[in-house]
Residue frames as qw, qx, qy, qz and C-alpha x, y, z in Angstrom:
[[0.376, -0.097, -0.514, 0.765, -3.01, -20.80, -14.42],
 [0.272, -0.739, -0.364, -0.497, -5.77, -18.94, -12.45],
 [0.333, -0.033, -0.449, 0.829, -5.04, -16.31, -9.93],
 [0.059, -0.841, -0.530, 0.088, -7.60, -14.50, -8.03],
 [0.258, 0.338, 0.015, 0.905, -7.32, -10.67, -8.43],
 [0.100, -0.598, -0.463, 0.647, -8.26, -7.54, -6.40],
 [0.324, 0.747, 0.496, 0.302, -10.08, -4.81, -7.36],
 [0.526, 0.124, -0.239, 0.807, -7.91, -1.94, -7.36],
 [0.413, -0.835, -0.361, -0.043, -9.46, 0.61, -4.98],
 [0.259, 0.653, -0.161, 0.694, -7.91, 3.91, -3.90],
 [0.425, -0.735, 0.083, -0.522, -9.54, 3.44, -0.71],
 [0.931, -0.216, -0.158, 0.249, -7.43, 0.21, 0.40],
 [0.522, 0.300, -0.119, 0.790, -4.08, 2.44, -0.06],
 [0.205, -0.682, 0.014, -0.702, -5.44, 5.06, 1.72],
 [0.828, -0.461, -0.294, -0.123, -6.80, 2.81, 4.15],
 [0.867, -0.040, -0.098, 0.486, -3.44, 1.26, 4.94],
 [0.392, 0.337, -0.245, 0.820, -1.66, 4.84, 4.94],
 [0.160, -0.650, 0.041, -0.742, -3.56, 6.14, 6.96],
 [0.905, -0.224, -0.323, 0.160, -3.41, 2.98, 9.30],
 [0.735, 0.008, -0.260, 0.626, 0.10, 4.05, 9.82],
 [0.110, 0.536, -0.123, 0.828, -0.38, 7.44, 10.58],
 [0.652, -0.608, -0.137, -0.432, -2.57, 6.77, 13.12],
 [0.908, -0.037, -0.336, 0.247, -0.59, 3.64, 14.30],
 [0.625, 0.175, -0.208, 0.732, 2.34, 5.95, 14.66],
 [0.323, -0.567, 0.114, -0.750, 0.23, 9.21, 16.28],
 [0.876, -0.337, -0.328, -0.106, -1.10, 6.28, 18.93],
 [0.811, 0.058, -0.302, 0.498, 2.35, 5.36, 19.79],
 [0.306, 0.522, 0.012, 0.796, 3.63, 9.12, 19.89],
 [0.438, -0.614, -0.033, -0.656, 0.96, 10.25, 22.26],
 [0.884, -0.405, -0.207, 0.104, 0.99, 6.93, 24.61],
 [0.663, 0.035, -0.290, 0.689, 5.02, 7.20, 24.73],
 [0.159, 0.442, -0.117, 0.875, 4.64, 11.15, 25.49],
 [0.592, -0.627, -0.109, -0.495, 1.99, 11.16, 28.06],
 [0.895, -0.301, -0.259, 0.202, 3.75, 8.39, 30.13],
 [0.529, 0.341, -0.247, 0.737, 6.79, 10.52, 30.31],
 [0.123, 0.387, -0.175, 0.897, 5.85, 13.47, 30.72],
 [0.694, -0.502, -0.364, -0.366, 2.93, 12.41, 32.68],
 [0.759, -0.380, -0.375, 0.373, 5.70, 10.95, 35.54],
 [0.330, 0.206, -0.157, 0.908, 8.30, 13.90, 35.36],
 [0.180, -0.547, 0.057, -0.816, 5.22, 16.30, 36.07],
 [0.749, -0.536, -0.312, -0.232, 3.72, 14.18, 38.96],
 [0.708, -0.418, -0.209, 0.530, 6.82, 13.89, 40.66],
 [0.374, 0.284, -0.067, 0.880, 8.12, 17.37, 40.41],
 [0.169, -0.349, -0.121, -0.914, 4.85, 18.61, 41.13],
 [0.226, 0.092, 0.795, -0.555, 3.33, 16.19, 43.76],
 [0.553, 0.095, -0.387, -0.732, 0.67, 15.18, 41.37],
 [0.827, 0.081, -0.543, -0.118, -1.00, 11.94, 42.00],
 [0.281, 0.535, -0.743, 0.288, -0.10, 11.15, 44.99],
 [0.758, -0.226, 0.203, -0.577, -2.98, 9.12, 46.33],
 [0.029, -0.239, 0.970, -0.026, -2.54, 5.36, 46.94],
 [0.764, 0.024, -0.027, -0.644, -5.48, 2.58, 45.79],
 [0.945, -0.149, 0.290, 0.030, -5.06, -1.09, 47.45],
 [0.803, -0.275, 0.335, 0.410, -1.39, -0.52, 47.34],
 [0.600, 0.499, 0.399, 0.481, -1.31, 1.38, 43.62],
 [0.111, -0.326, 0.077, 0.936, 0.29, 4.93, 43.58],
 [0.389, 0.737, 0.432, -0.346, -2.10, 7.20, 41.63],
 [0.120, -0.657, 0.595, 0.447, 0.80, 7.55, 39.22],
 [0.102, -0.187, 0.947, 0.241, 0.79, 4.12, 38.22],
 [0.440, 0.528, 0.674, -0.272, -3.17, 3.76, 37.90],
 [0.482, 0.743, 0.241, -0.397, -3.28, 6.40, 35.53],
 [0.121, -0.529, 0.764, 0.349, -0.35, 4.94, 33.47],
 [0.311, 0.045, 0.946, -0.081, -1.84, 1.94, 33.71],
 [0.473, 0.631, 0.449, -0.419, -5.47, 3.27, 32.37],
 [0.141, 0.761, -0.380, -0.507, -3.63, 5.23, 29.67],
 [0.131, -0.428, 0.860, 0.246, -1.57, 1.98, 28.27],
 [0.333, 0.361, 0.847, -0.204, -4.49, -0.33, 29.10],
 [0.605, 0.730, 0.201, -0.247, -7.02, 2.28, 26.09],
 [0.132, 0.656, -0.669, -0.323, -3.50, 2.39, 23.63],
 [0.315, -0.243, 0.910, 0.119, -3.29, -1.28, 23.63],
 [0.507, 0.581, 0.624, -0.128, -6.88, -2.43, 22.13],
 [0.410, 0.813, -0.060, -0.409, -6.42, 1.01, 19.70],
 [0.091, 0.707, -0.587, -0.383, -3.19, -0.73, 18.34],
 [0.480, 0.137, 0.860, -0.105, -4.38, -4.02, 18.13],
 [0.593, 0.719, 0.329, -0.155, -7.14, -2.77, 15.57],
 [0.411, 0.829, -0.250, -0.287, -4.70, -0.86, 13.70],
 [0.222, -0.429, 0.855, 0.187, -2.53, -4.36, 13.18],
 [0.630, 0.450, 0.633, -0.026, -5.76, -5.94, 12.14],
 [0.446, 0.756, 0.125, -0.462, -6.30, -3.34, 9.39],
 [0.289, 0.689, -0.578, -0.329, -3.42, -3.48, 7.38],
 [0.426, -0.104, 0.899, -0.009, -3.03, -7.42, 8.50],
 [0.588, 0.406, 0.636, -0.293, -6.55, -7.99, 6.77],
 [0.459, 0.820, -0.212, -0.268, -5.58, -5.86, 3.09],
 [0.078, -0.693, 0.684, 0.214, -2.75, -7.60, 3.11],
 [0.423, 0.084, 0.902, -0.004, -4.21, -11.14, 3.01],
 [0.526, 0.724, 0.190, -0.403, -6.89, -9.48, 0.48],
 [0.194, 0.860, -0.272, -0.385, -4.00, -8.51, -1.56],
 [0.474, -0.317, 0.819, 0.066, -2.16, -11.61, -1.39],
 [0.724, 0.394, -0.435, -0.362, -2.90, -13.27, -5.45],
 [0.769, 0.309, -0.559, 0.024, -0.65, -16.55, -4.56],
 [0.698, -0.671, 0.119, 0.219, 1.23, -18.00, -1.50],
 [0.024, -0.841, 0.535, 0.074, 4.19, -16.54, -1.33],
 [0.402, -0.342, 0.811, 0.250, 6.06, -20.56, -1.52],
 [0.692, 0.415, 0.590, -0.021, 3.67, -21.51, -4.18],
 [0.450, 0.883, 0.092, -0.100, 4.33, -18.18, -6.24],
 [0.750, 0.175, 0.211, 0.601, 7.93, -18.57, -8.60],
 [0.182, 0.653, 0.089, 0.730, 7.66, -14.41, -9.86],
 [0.363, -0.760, -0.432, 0.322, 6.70, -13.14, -5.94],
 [0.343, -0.578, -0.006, 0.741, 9.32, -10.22, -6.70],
 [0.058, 0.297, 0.558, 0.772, 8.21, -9.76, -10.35],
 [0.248, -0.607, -0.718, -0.234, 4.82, -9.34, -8.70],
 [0.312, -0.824, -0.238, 0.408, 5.46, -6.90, -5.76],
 [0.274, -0.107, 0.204, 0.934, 7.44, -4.87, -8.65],
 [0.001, 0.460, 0.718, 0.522, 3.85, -4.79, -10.28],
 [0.405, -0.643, -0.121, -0.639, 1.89, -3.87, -7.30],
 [0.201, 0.332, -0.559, 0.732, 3.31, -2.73, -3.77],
 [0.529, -0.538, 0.087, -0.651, 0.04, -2.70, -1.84],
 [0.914, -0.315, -0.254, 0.038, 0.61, -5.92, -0.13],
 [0.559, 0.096, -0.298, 0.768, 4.49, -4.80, 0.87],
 [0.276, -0.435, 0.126, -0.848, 3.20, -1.08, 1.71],
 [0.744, -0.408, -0.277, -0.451, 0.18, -3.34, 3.64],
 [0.875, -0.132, -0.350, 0.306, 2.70, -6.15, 5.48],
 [0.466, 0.067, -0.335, 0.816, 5.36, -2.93, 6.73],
 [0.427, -0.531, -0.053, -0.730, 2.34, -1.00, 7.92],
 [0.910, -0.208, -0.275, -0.229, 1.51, -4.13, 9.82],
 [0.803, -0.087, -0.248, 0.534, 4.83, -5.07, 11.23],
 [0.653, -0.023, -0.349, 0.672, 5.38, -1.51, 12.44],
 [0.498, -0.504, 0.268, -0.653, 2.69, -0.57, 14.36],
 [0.860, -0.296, -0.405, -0.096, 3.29, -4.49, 15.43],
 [0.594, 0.186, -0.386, 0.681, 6.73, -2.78, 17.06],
 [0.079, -0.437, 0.136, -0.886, 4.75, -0.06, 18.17],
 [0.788, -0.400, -0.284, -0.371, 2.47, -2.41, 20.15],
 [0.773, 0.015, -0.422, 0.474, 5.50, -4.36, 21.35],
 [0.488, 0.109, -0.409, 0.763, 6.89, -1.12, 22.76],
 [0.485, -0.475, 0.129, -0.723, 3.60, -0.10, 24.71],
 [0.855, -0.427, -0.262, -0.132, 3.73, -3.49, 26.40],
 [0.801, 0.110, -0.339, 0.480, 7.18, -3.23, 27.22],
 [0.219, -0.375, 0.105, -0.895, 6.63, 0.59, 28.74],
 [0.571, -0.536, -0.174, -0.597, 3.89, -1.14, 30.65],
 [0.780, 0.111, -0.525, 0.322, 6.24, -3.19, 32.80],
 [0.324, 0.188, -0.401, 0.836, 8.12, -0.57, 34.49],
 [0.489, -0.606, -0.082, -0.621, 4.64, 0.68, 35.59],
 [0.789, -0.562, -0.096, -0.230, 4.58, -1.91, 38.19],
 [0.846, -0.211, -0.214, 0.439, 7.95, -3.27, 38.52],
 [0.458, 0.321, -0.098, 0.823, 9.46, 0.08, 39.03],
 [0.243, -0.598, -0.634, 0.426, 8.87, 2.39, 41.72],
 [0.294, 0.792, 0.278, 0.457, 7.61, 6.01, 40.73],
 [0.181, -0.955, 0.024, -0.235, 9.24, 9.19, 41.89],
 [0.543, 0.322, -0.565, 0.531, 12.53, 7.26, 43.17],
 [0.750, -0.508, 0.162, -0.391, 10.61, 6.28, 46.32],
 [0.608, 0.231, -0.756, -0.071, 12.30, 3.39, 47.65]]
């Protein structure tokens, strides 16, 4: 039986945490700027120019979401790419898979890094919806 092996490297684990921290600062900032970004424009008359039809609200949502999306994309590659690295067997081929991820976690740690900045992506595209289909300031 021959299995390929990784070399064990402090800097993959690192990698991969620090993947998520970012992943999850990304998110944190995008979600917080959009808020508070509307609340202060409409309280304060911020934004309120208009560009072929686009509130100046919704452009700079839109800009915002639009440089988040690409940043979170990479950080799904990263951990996506360690994970396949990490990966010794296919999972249906491999009989021990749970003997094996008792051994060594980086591929779990790698796969829930991966799946949840893939949620955190999900819920900057869903946020980017209401930009347009919603009207800002409770204009109607």
């Amino acid at each position: 039986m021959t299995a390929t092996t990784v070399r064990e490297t402090g800097n993959d684990t690192s990698q991969i945490g620090r993947t998520l921290i970012v992943g999850t600062i990304v998110w944190f900032v995008h979600l917080n700027l959009v808020y508070n970004l509307a609340s202060l424009a409409c309280t304060w008359s911020w934004l309120s120019f208009r560009i072929m039809g686009v509130s100046g609200i919704q452009l700079v949502e839109a800009i915002i979401t639009l440089i988040g999306l690409p940043l979170m994309l990479f950080l799904i590659y990263v951990p996506w790419r360690a994970w396949r690295r990490f990966q010794t067997k296919q999972p249906p081929v491999n009989p021990h898979m749970l003997e094996d991820t008792e051994k060594d976690r980086r591929s779990l740690m790698a796969f829930m890094v991966m799946l949840l900045n893939s949620f955190y992506f999900l819920f900057m595209i869903a946020m980017f919806v209401p930009i347009f289909a919603l009207r800002p300031c409770g204009q109607s």
